[in-house]
Structure formats: C-alpha cells, structure tokens
N, C-alpha and C positions, 0 to 999 in steps of 0.2 A: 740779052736784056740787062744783063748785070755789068756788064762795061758800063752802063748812065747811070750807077747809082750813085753815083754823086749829084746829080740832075734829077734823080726821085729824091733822095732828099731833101734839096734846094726846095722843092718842088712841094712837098708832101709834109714835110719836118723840116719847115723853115726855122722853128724856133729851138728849136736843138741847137744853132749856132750859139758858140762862146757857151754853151750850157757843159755842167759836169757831169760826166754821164758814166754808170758802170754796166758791163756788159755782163750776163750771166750764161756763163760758158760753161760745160760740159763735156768737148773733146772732141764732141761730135762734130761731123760734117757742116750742120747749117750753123752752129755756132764759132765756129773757127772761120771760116768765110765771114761771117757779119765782123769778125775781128780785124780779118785782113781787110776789107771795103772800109770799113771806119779807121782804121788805122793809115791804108793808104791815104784818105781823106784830111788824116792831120787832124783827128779828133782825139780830146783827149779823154782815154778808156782805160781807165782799170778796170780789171778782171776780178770777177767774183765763181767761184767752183766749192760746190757741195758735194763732199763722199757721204752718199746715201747708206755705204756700206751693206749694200744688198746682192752683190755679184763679189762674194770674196777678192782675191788677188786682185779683178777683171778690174773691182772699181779704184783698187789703190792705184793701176796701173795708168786709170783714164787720169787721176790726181797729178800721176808724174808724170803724163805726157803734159798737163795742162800747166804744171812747173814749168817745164821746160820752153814750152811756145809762148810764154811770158818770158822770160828771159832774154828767148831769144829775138822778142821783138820790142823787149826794155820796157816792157812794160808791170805793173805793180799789180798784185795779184794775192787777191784774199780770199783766203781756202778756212775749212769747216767742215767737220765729220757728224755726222748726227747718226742715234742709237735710234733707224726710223721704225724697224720693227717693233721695240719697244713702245714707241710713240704712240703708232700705229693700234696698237694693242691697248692702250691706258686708255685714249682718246676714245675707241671703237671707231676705226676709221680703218678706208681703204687703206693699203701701200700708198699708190697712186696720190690719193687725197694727205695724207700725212705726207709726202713728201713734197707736196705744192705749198700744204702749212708751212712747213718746216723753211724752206728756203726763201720765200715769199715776206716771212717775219725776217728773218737775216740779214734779209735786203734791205728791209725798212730802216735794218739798226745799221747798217751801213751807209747808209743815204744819212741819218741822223748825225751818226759819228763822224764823217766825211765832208759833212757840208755838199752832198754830192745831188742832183737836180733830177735825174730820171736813171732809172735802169732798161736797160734794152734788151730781150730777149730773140730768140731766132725764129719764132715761129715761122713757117710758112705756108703757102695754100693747099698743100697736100693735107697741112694740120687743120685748117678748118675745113673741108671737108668730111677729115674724119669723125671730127668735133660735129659737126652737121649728123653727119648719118646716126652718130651715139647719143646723141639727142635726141632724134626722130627715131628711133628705134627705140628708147626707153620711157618714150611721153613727153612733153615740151610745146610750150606755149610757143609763139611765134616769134619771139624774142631768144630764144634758147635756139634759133633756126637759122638767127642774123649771121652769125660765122665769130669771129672771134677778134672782137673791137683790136685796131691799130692801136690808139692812144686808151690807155684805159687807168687816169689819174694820172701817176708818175711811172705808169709802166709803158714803154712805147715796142711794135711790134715793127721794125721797116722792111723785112722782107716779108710782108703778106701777099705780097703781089705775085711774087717768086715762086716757081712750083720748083720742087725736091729733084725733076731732073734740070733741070737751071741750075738749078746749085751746084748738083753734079756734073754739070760739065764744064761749068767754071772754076771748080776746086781741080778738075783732070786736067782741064787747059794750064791752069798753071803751076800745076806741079803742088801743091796743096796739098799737108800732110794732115791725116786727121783719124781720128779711134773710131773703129766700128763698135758701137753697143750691141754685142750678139743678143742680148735680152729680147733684141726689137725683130730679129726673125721669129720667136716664138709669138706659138701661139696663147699661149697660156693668159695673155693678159686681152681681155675682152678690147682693147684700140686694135691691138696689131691683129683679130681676127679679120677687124673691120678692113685694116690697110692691106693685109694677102689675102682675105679671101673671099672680100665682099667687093671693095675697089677693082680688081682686077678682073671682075666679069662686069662688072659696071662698063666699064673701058672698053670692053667685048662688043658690048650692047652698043656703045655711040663712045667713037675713040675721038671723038671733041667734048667729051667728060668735062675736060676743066673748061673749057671754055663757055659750054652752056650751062657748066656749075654758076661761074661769074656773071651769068645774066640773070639766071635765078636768085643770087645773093641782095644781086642788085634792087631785084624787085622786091622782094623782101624785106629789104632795109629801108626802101619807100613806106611801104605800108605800114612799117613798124615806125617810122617817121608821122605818118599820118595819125596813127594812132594815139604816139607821145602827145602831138599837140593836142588829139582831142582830150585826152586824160590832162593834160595845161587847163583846158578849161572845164572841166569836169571839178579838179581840184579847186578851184575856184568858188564855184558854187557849193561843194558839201563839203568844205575842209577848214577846219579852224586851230585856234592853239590855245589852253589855255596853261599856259609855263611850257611843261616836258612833256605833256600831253596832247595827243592829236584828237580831236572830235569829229567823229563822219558822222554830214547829219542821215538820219535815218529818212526821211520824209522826202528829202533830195534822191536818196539813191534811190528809193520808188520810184520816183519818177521817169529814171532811165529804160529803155530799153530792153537791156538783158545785164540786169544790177548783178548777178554772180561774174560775168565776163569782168563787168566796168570792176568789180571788188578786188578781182585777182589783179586787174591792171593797178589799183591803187596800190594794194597791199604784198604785191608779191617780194619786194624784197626783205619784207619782213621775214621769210621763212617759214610761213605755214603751210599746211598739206593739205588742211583737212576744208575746202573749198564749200561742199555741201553745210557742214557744222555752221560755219562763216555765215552762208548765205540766212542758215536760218535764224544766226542771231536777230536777222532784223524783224522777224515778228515774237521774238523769244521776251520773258518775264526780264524786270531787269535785274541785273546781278550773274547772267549768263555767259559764260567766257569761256575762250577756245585758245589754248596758248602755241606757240612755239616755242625754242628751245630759248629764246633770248627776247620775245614777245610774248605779251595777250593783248585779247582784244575781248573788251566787256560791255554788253547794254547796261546802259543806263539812260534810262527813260525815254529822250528823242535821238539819243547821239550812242555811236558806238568810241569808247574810248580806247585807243593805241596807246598802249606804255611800256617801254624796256622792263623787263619781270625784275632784274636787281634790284631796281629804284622802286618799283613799287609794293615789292614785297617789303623791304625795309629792314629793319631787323628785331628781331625778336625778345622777347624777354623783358628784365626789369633791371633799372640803373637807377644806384643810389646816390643822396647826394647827403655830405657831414655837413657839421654846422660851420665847415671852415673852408671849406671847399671855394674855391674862386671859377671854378668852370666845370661844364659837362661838355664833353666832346666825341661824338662819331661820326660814324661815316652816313646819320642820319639827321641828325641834332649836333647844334652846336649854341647853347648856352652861356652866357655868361651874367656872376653870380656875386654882387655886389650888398655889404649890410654898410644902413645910411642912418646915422644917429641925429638928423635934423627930422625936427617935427616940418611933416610935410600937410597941408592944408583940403587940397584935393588929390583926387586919386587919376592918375595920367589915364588918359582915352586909346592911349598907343595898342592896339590890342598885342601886339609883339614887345611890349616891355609889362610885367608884372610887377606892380609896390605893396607889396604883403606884409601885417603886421605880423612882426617875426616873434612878437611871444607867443603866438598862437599856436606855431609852431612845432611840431612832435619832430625831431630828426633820430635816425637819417631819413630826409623824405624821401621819397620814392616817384621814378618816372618808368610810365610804362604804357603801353597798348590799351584802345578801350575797352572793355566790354558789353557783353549784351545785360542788361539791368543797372547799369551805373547812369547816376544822378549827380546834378548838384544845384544850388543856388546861386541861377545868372545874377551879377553885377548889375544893378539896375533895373530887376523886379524882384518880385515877392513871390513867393514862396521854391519849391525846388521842382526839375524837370529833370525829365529824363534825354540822356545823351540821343537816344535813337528819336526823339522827338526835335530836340535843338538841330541835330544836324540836319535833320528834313527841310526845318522852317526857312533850313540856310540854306539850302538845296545843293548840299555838298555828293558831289559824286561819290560813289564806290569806291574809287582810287583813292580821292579828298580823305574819306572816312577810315580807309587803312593808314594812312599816315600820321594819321592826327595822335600827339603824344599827351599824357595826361599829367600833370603835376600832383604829388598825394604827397600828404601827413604817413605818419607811419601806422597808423589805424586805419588809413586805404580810403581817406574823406578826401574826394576834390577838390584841391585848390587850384588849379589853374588848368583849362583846355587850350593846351599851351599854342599860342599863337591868336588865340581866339577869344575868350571871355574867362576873366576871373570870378572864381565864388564869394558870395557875396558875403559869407561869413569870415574872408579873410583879408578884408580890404581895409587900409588905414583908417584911423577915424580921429578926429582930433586930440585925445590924448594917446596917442601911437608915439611912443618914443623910438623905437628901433625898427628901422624900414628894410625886408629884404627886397631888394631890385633884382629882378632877374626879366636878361633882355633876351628876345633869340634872334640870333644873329645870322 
C-alpha cells in the first residue's frame, strides 16, 4: 500500500501541496519512512528531532543518527534537548505527558519562526488502536474512542491508514536504515503493555484485528458525527456570549433529555472532572462554582457562566495613583489620567470617562477591589447606596462584580465604580476649576 502514497496524499492531503511543512522525526522506523515517501515525493521537509534525554547514550545516539539521514538526504534539520524529567517533575506530569508538551510547543515556535504551514508526524494505525484500547481502559467518552484525528489544526498524521507491519516491509523492501527505540519493548511504560501484551492476544482471538478495528472506528466517528451536530444545535438554543464570557441557559438545559450527558458534550474541553458537581449546579444557590485547572463554571441566577479563571480572578490588591501620574496600567485595567483647567459646564454621561473636581481630591488615590459594606453616592440621585445593592439593581453577574475596580480618595471614600457610575460628591459643578479626566480604556 505504500507504493500509492503519493495518491493517498493527492487524495487525502490535497492541500499540503506547495504548503511548508516540517516533519517531526525520531529515528524511528515510521518516522524515517514518512521522510523517505515525502521526500521522494519532492516535498519540501525540514526535520525537527527532540533529545528527550531519557535513555542516556541511547538518545544522543538516535540525535546523531537523525544528523546524519538529514545530511544525507540534504535536508535542514532542527534539533533540541529538553531537561524532560525535570519538566516533568515541576509541572507534575507524566514523562509521556511532558514530553508531548515539551515538543509540541517547539513545533509551534518553529512553524512561527519559519514561516512553516503544518507539521507532520508518523503516527500509525497500530497507534490508534493502542490510543483506543488506553482510553477505554481508563474511562472515556466516546470521542476519546474516535482514534486519533488525521488533521488536527496544523498538525497532520498521513500514515494513519498504514499499519506498523506496512511500514515494516516497506522500510525492509528498500533497504531503509532506522533506530530501534529499545524503550518501546519494555514494559514498564503502560502503551507498550498494551502493544505486547494486550494486542497480541487480541490478534489471537480474530487475526483481522485491524481490519474490524477500521469498521469500528468507522462507526464510531459516525456517531460521534451525529452527536457534534446535535450539540450544533443544542448550542444554539442554550448558549450565549456576553464579552469573554459564555452563558448556558439553565431552563434550556432542563429541558433536555439527559442534561449531565448534553453538559459533558458542551463543556468537555474545558477540562473538568467533576461531571456530578457540574450537573448539580443547575439547581445550586447562585454564586456556586466548580473549577478546572484553567476554567469555572458559576450559577448565577438563570445561566451558568463559563470563564478562563486568569481573567476572571483578575488581580489582586490596591494600586495607587500620584497627583502627577498620566496612566494606571495592567494586565487588568488600563486608565488613562488627564488634569483640564477649563471650566467645564456639564458632567459627561460616558460612564467610561470620569470628570472629577480635583480639589476634592485626597492623593495618592487609591484603586482597588470592592468590598462587602462599601457605599457611595450615585451620580444623579440622592442620597448614598450600597455597592451590593447597585450591582443588583444592575443585575451584574458574579463574574461582572469580581471585576469591577473602585476609584478611592485616600481616606477610602468612593469616587468612581470605575467603568460605571461616579459619586455624586465628586462631580464638577460650575465653579470647578481644575477637572481630573480619567477615561478607561
């Protein structure tokens, strides 16, 4: 089958043509074959090779075999040693998992720096099967079952079609030199249990293994087809945006079915675990949140809100501002802080520009986080309120209410709910000489 791979590619990865592509080689068997096939083809591949430095001598040695078959086939080859055990160890991550990081980012910065269009790895169908079985052996939705996507972004797989002895007899048939990774006969590493000693009674049991793996895959990835779409329109009906935030309505996802299934279908790549927690947000008080490592997700009132935890944690603390200051800038807030000596008549409606009479002024003011018992006197009524009262009226989410920055004198009195309403005690008035403008940008 490997003689037509030129014709599965035409065929399969038309748009690879004229594209810049780097191949991420190893030394190994299926990775030096996808070199020879694309290279015979008159593609043009640079070589990318990672020393995991985890097999001493063993992996320097796969580095200089992988020197060497760049050379000799002229082609340009960017190499890279990463300290993985260490990584590994900071991170709290597999080997395995650390080393998919590790070179998966390298490639990115390669594609970047290169001007380069996809990277192409060797995978084959022996690998998703074993990908399959270590799935369904550890737990996995039915998406975790599909096999292991061809094109997936800028990463493209063209031998999936190809089983491990294909390979091998087309690397023997033509004389095709290549590094055995002895790692990969041990057992020590929970795949290659799978690959010697689960596969090979499999094979026992029905020696068309792979072939009725591919009709199962097949079905599989229907279903899982069927499904995407129904979750198309599912999204549809309970899914909104307001900015950076996602809203699932609560009252929609009642309405489904089996609303834990549809939830994991919504929310699974967010990274959560905890499924039961999740489900029971939707009859939970609001303000109840179940996070991931890089997500939460919070009731609030009819909708559950989705928000990256960086963003909406925010940052913490209190930032001053001098009487000379021209901007406040982070990675949350970005101010800018203009004094205007025209007498100004009215007070701007901009709720994101503030025109405060600056003798009122105590500096350095202070900007900071709300709290629970702070007040002030909205702009345009009488007398003073409390922030946990305002933000209701407004019907500002949970998320809304962590963000929200507060403008203060140095005596810790409200002047500005920055973005939102100024106090009413600090607003120009017709003999205001000196106007501080502060816009947020």
């Amino acid at each position: 089958m490997l003689v037509n791979f030129q014709q599965h590619i035409n065929q399969h990865f038309p748009f690879l043509k004229d594209k810049k592509l780097l191949i991420a080689i190893s030394g190994g068997i299926d990775s030096v074959v996808l070199t020879h096939l694309l290279h015979q083809s008159k593609f043009n591949i640079p070589l990318a090779h990672c020393n995991f430095k985890l097999r001493d001598k063993e992996s320097d040695l796969d580095e200089e075999f992988v020197k060497e078959f760049a050379k000799k086939l002229d082609l340009k080859l960017h190499t890279i040693s990463f300290p993985t055990d260490e990584y590994a160890a900071k991170n709290k991550l597999s080997i395995q998992m650390a080393a998919r990081e590790l070179r998966y980012d390298w490639f990115v910065k390669i594609l970047e720096e290169n001007n380069l269009d996809y990277v192409l790895t060797a995978h084959q169908k022996d690998d998703v099967l074993e990908t399959f079985l270590i799935n369904f052996t550890r737990g996995t939705g039915l998406e975790g079952l599909t096999g292991i996507p061809a094109i997936n972004g800028n990463i493209v797989r063209p031998l999936l079609v190809f089983t491990r002895d294909e390979i091998h007899s087309f690397a023997t048939e033509n004389n095709i030199d290549w590094r055995e990774d002895k790692s990969n006969t041990s057992t020590k590493y929970f795949r290659n249990k799978i690959r010697h000693q689960v596969i090979p009674v499999l094979k026992e049991l029905n020696p068309s293994l792979m072939q009725t793996f591919d009709k199962t895959l097949k079905n599989l990835q229907g279903s899982q087809q069927i499904i995407n779409d129904s979750i198309e329109n599912i999204q549809r009906k309970t899914l909104t945006f307001d900015g950076d935030i996602q809203q699932l309505n609560i009252s929609e996802i009642k309405k489904l079915s089996n609303p834990k299934a549809y939830l994991f279908e919504l929310l699974k790549e967010y990274h959560f675990t905890e499924w039961n927690d999740i489900t029971d947000l939707l009859n939970a008080q609001s303000g109840k949140q179940v996070l991931s490592k890089t997500y939460r997700l919070v009731k609030n009132r009819d909708f559950l809100l989705l928000s990256e935890r960086m963003k909406d944690e925010g940052l913490k603390g209190e930032f001053k501002i001098n009487k000379d200051d021209g901007f406040l800038k982070n990675d949350s807030l970005n101010l800018k802080i203009e004094t205007q000596n025209l007498k100004l008549k009215t007070q701007n409606n901009n709720p994101k520009v503030a025109l405060i009479d600056k003798d009122l002024l105590k500096f350095p003011l202070i900007v900071r986080k709300w709290q629970k018992g702070d007040y002030f006197y909205p702009f345009g009524m009488q007398g003073k309120k409390k922030l946990s009262k305002f933000f209701k009226d407004g019907k500002l989410s949970i998320i809304d209410k962590e963000n929200i920055w507060l403008l203060c004198n140095t005596d810790n009195d409200i002047i500005w709910i920055v973005g939102k309403r100024l106090d009413n005690r600090f607003k120009i008035v017709k003999n205001t000489t000196k106007t501080l403008k502060i816009t947020l940008q």
